[in-house]
C-alpha positions in Angstrom: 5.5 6.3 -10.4 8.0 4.1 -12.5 6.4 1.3 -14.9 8.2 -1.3 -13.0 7.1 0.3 -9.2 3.3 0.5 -11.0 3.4 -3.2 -12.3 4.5 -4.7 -8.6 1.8 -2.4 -7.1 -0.7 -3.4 -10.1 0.5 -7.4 -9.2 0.2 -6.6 -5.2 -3.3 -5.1 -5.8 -4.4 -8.5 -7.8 -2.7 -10.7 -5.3 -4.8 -9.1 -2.3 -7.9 -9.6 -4.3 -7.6 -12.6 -4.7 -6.3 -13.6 -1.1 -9.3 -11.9 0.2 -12.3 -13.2 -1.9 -10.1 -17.0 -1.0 -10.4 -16.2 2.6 -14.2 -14.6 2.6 -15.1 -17.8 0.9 -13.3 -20.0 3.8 -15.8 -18.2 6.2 -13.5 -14.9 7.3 -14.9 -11.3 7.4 -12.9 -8.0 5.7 -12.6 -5.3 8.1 -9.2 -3.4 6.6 -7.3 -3.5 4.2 -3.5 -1.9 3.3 -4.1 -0.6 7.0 -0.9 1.6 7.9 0.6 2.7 11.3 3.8 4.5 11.9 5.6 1.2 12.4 4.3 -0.9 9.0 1.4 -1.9 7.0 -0.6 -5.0 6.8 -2.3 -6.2 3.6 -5.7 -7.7 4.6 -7.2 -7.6 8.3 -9.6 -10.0 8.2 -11.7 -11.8 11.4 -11.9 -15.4 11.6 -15.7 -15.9 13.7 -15.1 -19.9 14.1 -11.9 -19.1 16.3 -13.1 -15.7 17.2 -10.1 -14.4 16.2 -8.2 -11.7 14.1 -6.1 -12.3 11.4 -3.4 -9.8 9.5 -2.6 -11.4 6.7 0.3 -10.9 4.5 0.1 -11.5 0.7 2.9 -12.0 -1.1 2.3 -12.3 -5.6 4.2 -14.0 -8.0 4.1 -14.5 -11.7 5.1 -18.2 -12.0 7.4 -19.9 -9.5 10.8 -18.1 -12.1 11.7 -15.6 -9.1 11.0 -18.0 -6.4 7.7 -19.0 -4.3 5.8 -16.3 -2.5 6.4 -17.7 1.3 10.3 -17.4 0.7 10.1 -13.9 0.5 8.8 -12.8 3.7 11.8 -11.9 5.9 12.5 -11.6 9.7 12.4 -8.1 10.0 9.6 -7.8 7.9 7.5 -10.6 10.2 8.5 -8.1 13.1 6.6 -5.0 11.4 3.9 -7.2 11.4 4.0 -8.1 14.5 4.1 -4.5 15.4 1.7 -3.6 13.0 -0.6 -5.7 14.5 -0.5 -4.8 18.1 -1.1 -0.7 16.7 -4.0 -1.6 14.7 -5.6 -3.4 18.1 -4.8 -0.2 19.6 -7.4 1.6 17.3 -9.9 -1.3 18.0 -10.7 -1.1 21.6 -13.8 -3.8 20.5 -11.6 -6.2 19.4 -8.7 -6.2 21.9 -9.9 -9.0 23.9 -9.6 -11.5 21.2 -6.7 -13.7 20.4 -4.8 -12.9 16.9 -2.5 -14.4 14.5 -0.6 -13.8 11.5 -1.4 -15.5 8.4 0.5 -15.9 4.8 -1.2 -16.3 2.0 0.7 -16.9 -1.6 -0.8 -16.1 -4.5 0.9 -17.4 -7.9 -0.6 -16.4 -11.0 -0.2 -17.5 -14.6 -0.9 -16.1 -17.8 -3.4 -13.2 -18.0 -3.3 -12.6 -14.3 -5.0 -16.1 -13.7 -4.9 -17.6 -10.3 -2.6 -20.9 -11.1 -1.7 -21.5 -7.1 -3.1 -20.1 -3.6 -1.1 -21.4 -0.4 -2.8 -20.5 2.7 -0.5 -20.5 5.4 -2.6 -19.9 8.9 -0.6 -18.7 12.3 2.7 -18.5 9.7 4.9 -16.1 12.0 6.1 -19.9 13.6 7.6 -20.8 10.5 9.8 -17.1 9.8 
Protein backbone atom coordinates (compact mmCIF):
# COMPACT_ATOMS: atom_id res chain seq x y z
CA UNK A 1 0.00 0.00 0.00
CA UNK A 2 1.13 3.66 -0.93
CA UNK A 3 2.00 6.20 2.06
CA UNK A 4 -0.73 8.39 0.92
CA UNK A 5 -3.52 5.15 0.41
CA UNK A 6 -2.09 4.12 4.19
CA UNK A 7 -2.58 7.68 5.79
CA UNK A 8 -6.44 8.00 4.39
CA UNK A 9 -6.92 4.43 5.65
CA UNK A 10 -4.89 5.28 8.94
CA UNK A 11 -7.37 8.72 9.15
CA UNK A 12 -10.55 6.52 8.12
CA UNK A 13 -9.58 4.01 10.90
CA UNK A 14 -9.36 7.09 13.59
CA UNK A 15 -12.48 8.71 12.30
CA UNK A 16 -14.60 5.36 12.92
CA UNK A 17 -13.21 5.26 16.35
CA UNK A 18 -14.14 8.02 17.25
CA UNK A 19 -17.78 8.02 15.56
CA UNK A 20 -18.38 4.84 17.33
CA UNK A 21 -17.26 5.49 20.98
CA UNK A 22 -19.56 9.19 20.22
CA UNK A 23 -22.49 7.02 19.24
CA UNK A 24 -21.99 4.17 22.16
CA UNK A 25 -21.94 7.02 24.52
CA UNK A 26 -25.40 8.56 22.99
CA UNK A 27 -26.91 5.05 23.97
CA UNK A 28 -26.27 2.90 20.47
CA UNK A 29 -24.94 -0.70 20.45
CA UNK A 30 -21.78 -1.94 17.86
CA UNK A 31 -22.81 -4.96 16.12
CA UNK A 32 -20.39 -4.47 12.70
CA UNK A 33 -18.14 -2.72 11.62
CA UNK A 34 -16.46 -2.12 7.81
CA UNK A 35 -19.18 -4.83 7.04
CA UNK A 36 -18.82 -5.60 3.09
CA UNK A 37 -21.33 -7.17 0.58
CA UNK A 38 -20.83 -7.53 -3.10
CA UNK A 39 -22.63 -4.24 -3.66
CA UNK A 40 -20.54 -1.73 -1.00
CA UNK A 41 -19.41 -1.40 2.53
CA UNK A 42 -20.73 0.37 5.48
CA UNK A 43 -18.47 1.84 8.19
CA UNK A 44 -20.24 1.24 11.56
CA UNK A 45 -23.65 -0.85 11.92
CA UNK A 46 -24.73 0.17 15.07
CA UNK A 47 -28.55 -0.42 16.83
CA UNK A 48 -30.27 2.45 18.28
CA UNK A 49 -32.60 0.42 21.31
CA UNK A 50 -34.67 3.86 22.15
CA UNK A 51 -36.11 3.75 18.44
CA UNK A 52 -35.52 0.10 18.11
CA UNK A 53 -33.86 0.65 15.18
CA UNK A 54 -30.65 0.01 12.96
CA UNK A 55 -28.40 2.38 11.95
CA UNK A 56 -25.41 2.19 9.01
CA UNK A 57 -23.53 4.91 9.57
CA UNK A 58 -21.17 6.52 7.34
CA UNK A 59 -18.05 8.34 8.54
CA UNK A 60 -16.51 10.59 6.68
CA UNK A 61 -12.57 12.27 8.36
CA UNK A 62 -11.09 15.37 7.79
CA UNK A 63 -7.95 17.12 9.02
CA UNK A 64 -9.20 20.66 9.51
CA UNK A 65 -12.01 22.14 7.40
CA UNK A 66 -8.69 23.04 4.33
CA UNK A 67 -10.26 20.21 1.86
CA UNK A 68 -13.80 20.89 2.72
CA UNK A 69 -16.27 19.55 5.59
CA UNK A 70 -16.90 15.88 5.95
CA UNK A 71 -20.84 15.95 4.95
CA UNK A 72 -19.92 17.56 1.48
CA UNK A 73 -18.23 14.65 0.47
CA UNK A 74 -20.75 11.94 0.49
CA UNK A 75 -22.16 11.71 -3.10
CA UNK A 76 -25.39 10.30 -4.71
CA UNK A 77 -24.12 7.26 -5.93
CA UNK A 78 -22.26 6.64 -3.04
CA UNK A 79 -25.67 7.17 -0.71
CA UNK A 80 -27.15 4.49 -3.14
CA UNK A 81 -24.39 1.76 -2.18
CA UNK A 82 -25.49 2.40 1.13
CA UNK A 83 -28.70 2.05 0.62
CA UNK A 84 -27.92 -1.23 -1.01
CA UNK A 85 -25.49 -2.07 1.40
CA UNK A 86 -27.91 -1.86 3.82
CA UNK A 87 -30.75 -3.99 2.62
CA UNK A 88 -27.76 -7.04 2.02
CA UNK A 89 -26.51 -6.83 5.43
CA UNK A 90 -30.53 -7.23 6.73
CA UNK A 91 -30.40 -10.15 4.46
CA UNK A 92 -27.76 -11.84 6.75
CA UNK A 93 -29.74 -10.81 9.88
CA UNK A 94 -32.92 -12.59 9.69
CA UNK A 95 -33.31 -11.29 13.66
CA UNK A 96 -33.25 -7.92 12.79
CA UNK A 97 -35.35 -7.67 9.57
CA UNK A 98 -38.43 -6.56 11.25
CA UNK A 99 -37.03 -3.41 12.50
CA UNK A 100 -37.12 -0.09 10.80
CA UNK A 101 -33.55 1.40 9.70
CA UNK A 102 -31.89 4.51 8.64
CA UNK A 103 -28.74 5.92 7.47
CA UNK A 104 -26.80 8.13 9.52
CA UNK A 105 -23.63 10.63 8.85
CA UNK A 106 -21.40 11.28 11.11
CA UNK A 107 -18.27 13.91 10.47
CA UNK A 108 -15.38 13.63 12.31
CA UNK A 109 -12.88 16.74 11.97
CA UNK A 110 -9.71 16.35 13.74
CA UNK A 111 -6.96 18.82 14.65
CA UNK A 112 -3.50 18.57 15.55
CA UNK A 113 -2.23 15.18 16.79
CA UNK A 114 -5.27 13.33 15.63
CA UNK A 115 -7.44 15.34 18.23
CA UNK A 116 -11.11 15.33 17.85
CA UNK A 117 -11.73 19.34 17.13
CA UNK A 118 -15.49 18.72 15.65
CA UNK A 119 -18.08 15.65 15.56
CA UNK A 120 -21.39 16.41 13.44
CA UNK A 121 -23.96 13.76 13.86
CA UNK A 122 -26.23 13.73 11.21
CA UNK A 123 -29.24 11.07 12.01
CA UNK A 124 -31.64 9.63 8.99
CA UNK A 125 -29.02 11.84 6.53
CA UNK A 126 -29.88 9.95 3.21
CA UNK A 127 -32.87 12.97 3.08
CA UNK A 128 -30.39 15.56 2.77
CA UNK A 129 -27.98 13.63 -0.33
Amino acid sequence: MSRPAERRRALGDAGEKHARRFLEARGLTFLAGNWRSSVGEVDLVMHDAKADEVVFVEVKTRRGEASGRAEESVSAAQARRLLATGEAYLETRPDLADLVWRIDLVAITLGTGGRVEAVAHHPNALGEW
